[in-house]
C-alpha positions, 0 to 999 in steps of 0.5 A: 500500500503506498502511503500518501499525503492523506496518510501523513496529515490524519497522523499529524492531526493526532499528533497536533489535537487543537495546535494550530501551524504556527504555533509553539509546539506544532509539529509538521512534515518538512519536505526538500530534497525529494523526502520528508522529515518531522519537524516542530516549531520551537519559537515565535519567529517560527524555529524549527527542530527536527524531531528525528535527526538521524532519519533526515529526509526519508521517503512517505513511508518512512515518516508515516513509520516514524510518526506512528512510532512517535505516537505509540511511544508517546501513548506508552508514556502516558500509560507509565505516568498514569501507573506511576511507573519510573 
């Protein structure tokens, strides 16, 4: 199944909730050199810092995996806190 754009958005609307683009926190794909990459904004002047550097820029596929690894490992954390696991 190819992923597309379609893909990565639905994933991105979970991750971002009520964020808004431009504002402090939102994340978003970044796309140059044919690939993308996850990105968040960091400042008011619109700074960016790449979520996963070491991926750089990767194909749909690999930022739709990343995203969704993001989101399980967030959902994971979550569930520690809530237990009250170190």
């Amino acid at each position: 199944m190819a992923i597309t754009m379609k893909d990565i958005d639905a994933l991105m609307a979970r991750i971002n909730g009520e964020r808004k683009y431009g504002d402090v926190g939102y994340y978003y794909a970044m796309g140059a050199y044919g690939g993308w990459k996850f990105v968040q904004i960091v400042n008011e002047s619109g700074g960016v810092r790449d979520v996963f550097p070491r991926l750089g820029y990767g194909s749909k596929r690999d930022l739709y995996n990343a995203l969704t690894s993001f989101i399980e490992g967030r959902d994971e954390a979550a569930t520690l806190a809530h237990y009250g696991i170190k």
